[in-house]
C-alpha angles and dihedrals in degrees: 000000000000104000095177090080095059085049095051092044080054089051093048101045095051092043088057096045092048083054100044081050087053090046097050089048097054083047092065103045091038105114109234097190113053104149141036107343120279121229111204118170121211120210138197123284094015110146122222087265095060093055097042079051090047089055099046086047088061086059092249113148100234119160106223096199087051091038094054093037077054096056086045105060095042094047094242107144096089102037103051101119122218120246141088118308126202113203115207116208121270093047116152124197093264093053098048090057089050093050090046088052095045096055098217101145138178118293131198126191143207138196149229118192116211109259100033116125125234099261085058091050090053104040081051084055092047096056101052107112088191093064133087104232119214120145121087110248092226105045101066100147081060086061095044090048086045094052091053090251126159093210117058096197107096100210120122086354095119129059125251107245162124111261139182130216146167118245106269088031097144123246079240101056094047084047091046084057106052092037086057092045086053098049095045092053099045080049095053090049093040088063084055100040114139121253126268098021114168090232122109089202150359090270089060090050084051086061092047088057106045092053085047086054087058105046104059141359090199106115098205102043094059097088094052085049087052090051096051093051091044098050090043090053089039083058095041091247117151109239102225097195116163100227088073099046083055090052093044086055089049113175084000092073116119099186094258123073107223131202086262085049090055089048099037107102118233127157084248104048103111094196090066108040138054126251119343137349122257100259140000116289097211152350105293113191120224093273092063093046091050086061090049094060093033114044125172122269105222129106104256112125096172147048153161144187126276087211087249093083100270129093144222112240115204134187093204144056097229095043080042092056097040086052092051075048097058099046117007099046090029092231114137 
């Protein structure tokens, strides 16, 4: 009886399982992503074998028997969440999986700036290769009904911001985003609003906003803007600001507004109506919306830009049009 043969079965037995531990083991700590991050999307419905395979297509050198001995062990077959994944460099196998469980997927952002119109804001959205798109450009009062709006017109209805999203997230529930932001915050100011504001609601003091937006970006002259417009409307004067005369133009606007522009009716030409436009003319952010329910309380009625970016702000006609003057007709 040769009892050398059940002894090197034994040898080698136990010489190949201590290599395939070792194995395993190397497999764990190997780095998979050494140079620039991978970006792998896992879909719906992909088995543990697709994803194994959409790792390995971007070249990474994953080991599918460890891989799936790994998953196995954590319980992972079952918890790894759809979505797209970004892979920094330095992963190993054990933290891919991780990352696969935890769901924390790759997120991309886009951004509204305050004081853009609607049609910016679309034509951003639009462009966004990242985005499902789903809503139909032309029909926006089915949007704003969609959305659960009062108004139907979508201007200055969603919030200027900067905003994250998954890829596939849809045009309508980024919108849905920024519309519920807007109307929270408008929600929170209104509540501590000043007294004896000349707005029947919180959608007049909106208008009043956006106008303020566009008027100026300097933060600290947008109180005194906001007192100009209120006392104007308070005295039931019309408050003949550019920026709605331009909105009122629309794709007819040359960059410059000329004396047919100022005389051209529109729903939105403030030197021709009385009290506010329809609708907002823009995105104003919250400071702007701040001024708009917190206007100065000084005299001045009037007011016009220095050319820096600030403006002169006048109580009177005279000291209004010895300002324009000054700084508009250069005569000093």
């Amino acid at each position: 009886m040769n009892y050398k043969r059940p002894a090197l079965i034994g040898a080698v037995l136990i010489g190949v399982s201590l290599g395939l531990w070792l194995d395993y083991r190397y497999a764990l700590s190997q780095v998979m992503v050494s140079g620039p991050p991978v970006t792998v999307e896992i879909s719906k419905g992909d088995s543990f074998a697709i994803i194994t395979d959409k790792l390995l297509a971007q070249h990474l050198p994953i080991r599918p028997l460890w891989f799936k001995v790994l998953a196995v062990q954590d319980n992972a077959f079952k918890r790894i969440k759809t979505g797209e994944y970004e892979l920094p460099p330095g992963l190993t196998m054990p933290d891919i999986l991780r990352l696969l469980v935890s769901g924390k997927t790759k997120h991309y952002t886009i951004t509204f700036p305050e004081g853009w119109n609607f049609r910016q804001l679309w034509q951003a959205i639009g462009q966004d290769t990242h985005l499902e798109h789903t809503l139909v450009p032309a029909d926006t009062a089915a949007l704003m009904m969609r959305l659960g709006a009062s108004a139907l017109h979508p201007e200055g209805a969603f919030f200027p911001d900067t905003y994250f999203f998954e890829k596939h997230t849809s045009d309508f529930e980024l919108l849905q985003r920024a519309y519920r932001k807007m109307q929270a915050v408008l929600a929170q100011e209104w509540q501590r609003k000043a007294a004896q504001l000349p707005y029947k609601n919180a959608y007049e003091a909106l208008i009043m906003a956006s106008i303020i937006e566009k008027e100026t970006a300097a933060k600290a002259e947008r109180p005194q803007i906001a007192g100009v417009f209120v006392r104007r409307l308070q005295q039931g004067m019309r408050l003949q600001t550019d920026p709605t005369v331009i909105y009122g133009i629309g794709d007819a606007y040359q960059g410059d507004i000329t004396y047919k522009d100022l005389r051209t009716l529109t729903p939105y030409n403030t030197y021709l109506i009385t009290g506010l436009p329809p609708t907002p003319i823009a995105m104003p952010g919250r400071e702007a919306i701040k001024a708009a329910l917190h206007p100065d309380n000084a005299d001045s009625l009037y007011f016009v830009a220095r050319g820096d970016g600030s403006h002169v702000f006048s109580a009177t006609l005279a000291a209004h049009n010895k300002a324009v003057d000054t700084y508009q007709r250069k005569k000093k």
